[in-house]
C-alpha positions as CSV (number, residue, x, y, z in Angstrom):
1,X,24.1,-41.5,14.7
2,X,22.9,-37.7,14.4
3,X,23.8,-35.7,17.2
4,X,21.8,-34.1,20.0
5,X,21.4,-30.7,20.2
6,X,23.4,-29.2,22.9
7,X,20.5,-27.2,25.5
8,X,22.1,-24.4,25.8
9,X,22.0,-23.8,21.7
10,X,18.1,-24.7,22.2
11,X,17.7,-22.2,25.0
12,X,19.3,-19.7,22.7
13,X,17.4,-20.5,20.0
14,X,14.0,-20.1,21.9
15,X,15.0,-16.7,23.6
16,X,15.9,-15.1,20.3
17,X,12.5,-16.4,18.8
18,X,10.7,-14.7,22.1
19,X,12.9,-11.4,21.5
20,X,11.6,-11.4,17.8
21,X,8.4,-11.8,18.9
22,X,8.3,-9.1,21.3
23,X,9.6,-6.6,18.6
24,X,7.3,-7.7,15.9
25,X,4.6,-7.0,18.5
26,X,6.0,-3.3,19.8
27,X,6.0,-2.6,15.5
28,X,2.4,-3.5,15.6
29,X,1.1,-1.5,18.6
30,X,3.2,1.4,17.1
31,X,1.8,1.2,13.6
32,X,-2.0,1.8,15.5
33,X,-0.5,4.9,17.5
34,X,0.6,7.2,16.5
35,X,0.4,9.2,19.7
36,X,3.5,6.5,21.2
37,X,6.1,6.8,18.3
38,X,5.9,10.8,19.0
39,X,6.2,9.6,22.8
40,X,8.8,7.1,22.3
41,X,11.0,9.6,19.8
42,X,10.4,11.9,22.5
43,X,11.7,9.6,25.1
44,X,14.5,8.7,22.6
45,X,15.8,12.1,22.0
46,X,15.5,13.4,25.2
47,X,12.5,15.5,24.4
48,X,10.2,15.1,27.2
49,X,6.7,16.2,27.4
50,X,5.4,19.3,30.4
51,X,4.3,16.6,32.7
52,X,7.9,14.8,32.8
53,X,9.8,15.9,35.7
54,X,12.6,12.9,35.1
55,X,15.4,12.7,32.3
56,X,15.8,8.8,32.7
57,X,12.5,6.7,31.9
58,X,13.2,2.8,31.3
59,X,12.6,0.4,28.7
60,X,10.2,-1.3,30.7
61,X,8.4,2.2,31.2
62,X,7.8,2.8,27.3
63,X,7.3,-1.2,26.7
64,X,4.2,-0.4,28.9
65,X,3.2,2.8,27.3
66,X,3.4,0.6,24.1
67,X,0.9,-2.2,25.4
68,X,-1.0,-0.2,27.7
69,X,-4.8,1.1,27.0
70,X,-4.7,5.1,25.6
71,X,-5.6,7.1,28.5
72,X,-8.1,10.1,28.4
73,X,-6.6,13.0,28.1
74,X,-6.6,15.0,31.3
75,X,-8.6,18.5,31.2
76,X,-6.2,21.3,30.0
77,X,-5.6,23.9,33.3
78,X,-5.4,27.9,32.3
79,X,-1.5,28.8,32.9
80,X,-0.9,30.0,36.1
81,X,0.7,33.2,35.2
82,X,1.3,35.6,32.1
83,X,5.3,35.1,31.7
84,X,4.9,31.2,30.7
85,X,6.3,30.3,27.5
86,X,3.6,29.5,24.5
87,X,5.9,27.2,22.6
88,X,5.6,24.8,25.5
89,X,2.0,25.0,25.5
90,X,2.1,23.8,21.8
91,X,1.2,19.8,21.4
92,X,4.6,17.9,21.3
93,X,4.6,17.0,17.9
94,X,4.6,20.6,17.2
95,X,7.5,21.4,18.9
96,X,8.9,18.7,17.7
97,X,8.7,19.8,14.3
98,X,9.8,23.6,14.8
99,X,12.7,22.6,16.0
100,X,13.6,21.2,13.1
101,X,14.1,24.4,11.4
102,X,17.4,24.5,13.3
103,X,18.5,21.7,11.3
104,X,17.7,22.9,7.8
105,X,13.9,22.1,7.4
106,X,11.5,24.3,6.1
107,X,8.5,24.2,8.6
108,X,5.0,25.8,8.9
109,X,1.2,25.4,8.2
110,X,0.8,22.7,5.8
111,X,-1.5,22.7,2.3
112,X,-1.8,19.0,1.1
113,X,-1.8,19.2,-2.9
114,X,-2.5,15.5,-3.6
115,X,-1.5,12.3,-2.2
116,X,2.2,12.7,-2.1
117,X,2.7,16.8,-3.2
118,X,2.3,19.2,0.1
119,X,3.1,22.8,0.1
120,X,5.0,23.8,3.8
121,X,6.5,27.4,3.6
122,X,5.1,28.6,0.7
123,X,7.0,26.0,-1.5
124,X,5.7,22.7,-3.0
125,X,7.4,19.4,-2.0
126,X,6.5,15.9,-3.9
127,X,7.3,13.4,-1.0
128,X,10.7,12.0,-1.2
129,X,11.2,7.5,-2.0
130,X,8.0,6.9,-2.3
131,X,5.3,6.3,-5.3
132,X,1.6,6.6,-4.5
133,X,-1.4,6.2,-6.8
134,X,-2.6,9.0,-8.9
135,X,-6.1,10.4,-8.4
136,X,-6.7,8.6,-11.6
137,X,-5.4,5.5,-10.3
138,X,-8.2,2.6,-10.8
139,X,-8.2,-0.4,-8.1
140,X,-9.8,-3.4,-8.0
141,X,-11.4,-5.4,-5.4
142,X,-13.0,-8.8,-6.6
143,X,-15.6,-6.9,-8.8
144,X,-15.2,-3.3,-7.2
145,X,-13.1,-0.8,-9.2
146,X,-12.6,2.4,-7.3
147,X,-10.3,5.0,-7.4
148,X,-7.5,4.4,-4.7
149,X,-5.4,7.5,-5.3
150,X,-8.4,9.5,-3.7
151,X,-8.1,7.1,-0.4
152,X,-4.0,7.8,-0.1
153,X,-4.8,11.9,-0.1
154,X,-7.6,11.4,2.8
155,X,-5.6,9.3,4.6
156,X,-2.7,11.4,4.7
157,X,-4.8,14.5,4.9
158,X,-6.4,13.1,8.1
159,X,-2.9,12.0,9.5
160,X,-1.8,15.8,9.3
161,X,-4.9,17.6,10.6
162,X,-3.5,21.2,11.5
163,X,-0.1,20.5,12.8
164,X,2.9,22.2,11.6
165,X,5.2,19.6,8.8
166,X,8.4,19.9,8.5
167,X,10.0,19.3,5.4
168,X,14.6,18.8,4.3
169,X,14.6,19.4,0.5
170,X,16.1,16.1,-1.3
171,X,17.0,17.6,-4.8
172,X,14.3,17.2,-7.9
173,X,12.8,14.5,-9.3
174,X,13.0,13.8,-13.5
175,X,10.5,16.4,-13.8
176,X,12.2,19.0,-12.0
177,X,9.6,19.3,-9.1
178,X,11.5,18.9,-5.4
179,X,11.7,15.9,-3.5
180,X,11.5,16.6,0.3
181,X,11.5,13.9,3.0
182,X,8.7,15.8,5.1
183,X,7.8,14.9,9.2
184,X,5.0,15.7,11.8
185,X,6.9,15.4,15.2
186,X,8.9,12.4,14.9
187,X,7.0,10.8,12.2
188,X,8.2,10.8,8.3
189,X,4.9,11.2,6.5
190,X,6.6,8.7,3.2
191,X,6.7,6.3,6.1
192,X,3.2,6.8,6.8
193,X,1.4,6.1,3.4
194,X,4.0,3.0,3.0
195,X,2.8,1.9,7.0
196,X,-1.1,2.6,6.0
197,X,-0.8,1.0,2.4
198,X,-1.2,3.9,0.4
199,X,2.5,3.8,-0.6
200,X,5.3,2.0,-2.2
201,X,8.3,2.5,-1.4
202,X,10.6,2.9,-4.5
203,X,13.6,0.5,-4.0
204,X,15.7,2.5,-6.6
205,X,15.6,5.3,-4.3
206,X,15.8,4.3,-0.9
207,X,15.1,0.7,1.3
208,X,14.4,3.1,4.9
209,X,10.7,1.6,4.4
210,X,11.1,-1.8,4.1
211,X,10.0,-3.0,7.4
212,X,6.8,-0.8,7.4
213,X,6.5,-2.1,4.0
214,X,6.1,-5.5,5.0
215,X,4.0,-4.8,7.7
216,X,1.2,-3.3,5.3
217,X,1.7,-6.0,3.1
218,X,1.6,-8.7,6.0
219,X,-1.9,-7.0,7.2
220,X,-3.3,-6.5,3.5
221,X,-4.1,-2.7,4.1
222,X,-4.7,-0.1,1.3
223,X,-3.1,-1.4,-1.9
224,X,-2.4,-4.7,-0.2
225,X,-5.9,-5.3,-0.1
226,X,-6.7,-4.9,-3.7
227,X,-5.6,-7.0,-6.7
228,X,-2.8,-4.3,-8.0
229,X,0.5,-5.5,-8.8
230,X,3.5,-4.0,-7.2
231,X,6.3,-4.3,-10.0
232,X,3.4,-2.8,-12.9
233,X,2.3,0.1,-10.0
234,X,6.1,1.0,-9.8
235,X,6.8,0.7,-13.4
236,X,3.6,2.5,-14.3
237,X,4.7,6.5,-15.0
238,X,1.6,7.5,-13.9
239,X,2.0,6.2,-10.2
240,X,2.5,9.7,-7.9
């Protein structure tokens, strides 16, 4: 006669389904804003932004800055005299970013090359565990070829904008160019194209972008939304 299952092992089971669930949704409200993972490494870190007057902000706190609606921002107020600082008038993920000069990055003004080369501090970077499309990169959607590579430079190019990137050289690749592992803020721009589709993360190299990997894949965005496939786009020498 088969056993019954104990209720306490069913409670268990259900509460660690609900946790899941909760984290599979804070992923997915992170991967649309951008503006919360610079908050939430901010809150991590200790960072906090002008307005914080507290060290100590809960997990309930950022579960709600997660989930909650984005705000307006408030109208910006002329300093108040001539002796404040203008590093802490900078937008957080710019001070974010200088700072990590102090730990060995190169950071400044940022010159996107092409989908996965950008040039921070007058030298060139080609973005570190990741394979992208090359401009010449054909993809195909039912009966719509297009070139994708083009898509991946925009996309990042639009991520960056005008803030600062910060970039910790990773030795060269096989053709002698250097790998960097570049950030804006809190957020790894590899990470980015692999989150937004443009990217595949190369397994050889590194498995830190698995998770955003599958979310891309799970939501068919960029590449995921085409008919490419992913072993022949990471074996083809043309990729990035």
């Amino acid at each position: 006669m088969a056993k019954n299952v104990k209720p306490q092992k069913r409670g268990m089971a259900t509460a660690l389904a609900l946790a899941c669930l909760v984290v599979f949704a804070g992923l997915v409200a992170l991967r649309a804003r951008p503006d919360l993972r610079q908050r939430v490494g901010a809150v991590i870190t200790g960072e906090q932004e002008p307005s914080d007057t507290s060290g100590d902000v809960s997990a309930r706190e950022i579960l709600g800055n997660i989930f909650a609606p984005r705000a307006n921002p408030a109208p910006a107020t002329a300093p108040s005299t001539a002796t404040a600082d203008p590093g802490a008038e900078a937008p957080l993920a710019d001070r974010v970013t200088m700072r990590l000069a102090e730990r060995g990055a190169i950071v400044g003004d940022a010159t996107l090359l092409s989908g996965n080369r950008i040039q921070v501090g007058g030298q060139v970077f080609v973005l570190w565990g990741i394979q992208i499309p090359s401009s010449n990169y054909q993809c195909v959607t039912g009966s719509r070829q297009w070139f994708c590579g083009d898509e991946a430079t925009r996309s990042l190019r639009d991520f960056i904008g005008v803030q600062k990137v910060g970039c910790y050289p990773k030795g060269q690749d096989l053709n002698g160019r250097t790998l960097g592992r570049c950030f804006v803020g809190y957020i790894d721009l590899g990470s980015q194209l692999v989150e937004q589709g443009w990217a595949l993360q190369l397994p050889r190299v590194t498995n830190d972008y698995n998770m955003v990997q599958e979310l891309a894949k799970a939501h068919r965005v960029g590449l995921w939304a085409t008919d490419f496939d992913p072993t022949a786009f990471l074996n083809d020498s043309n990729g990035g």
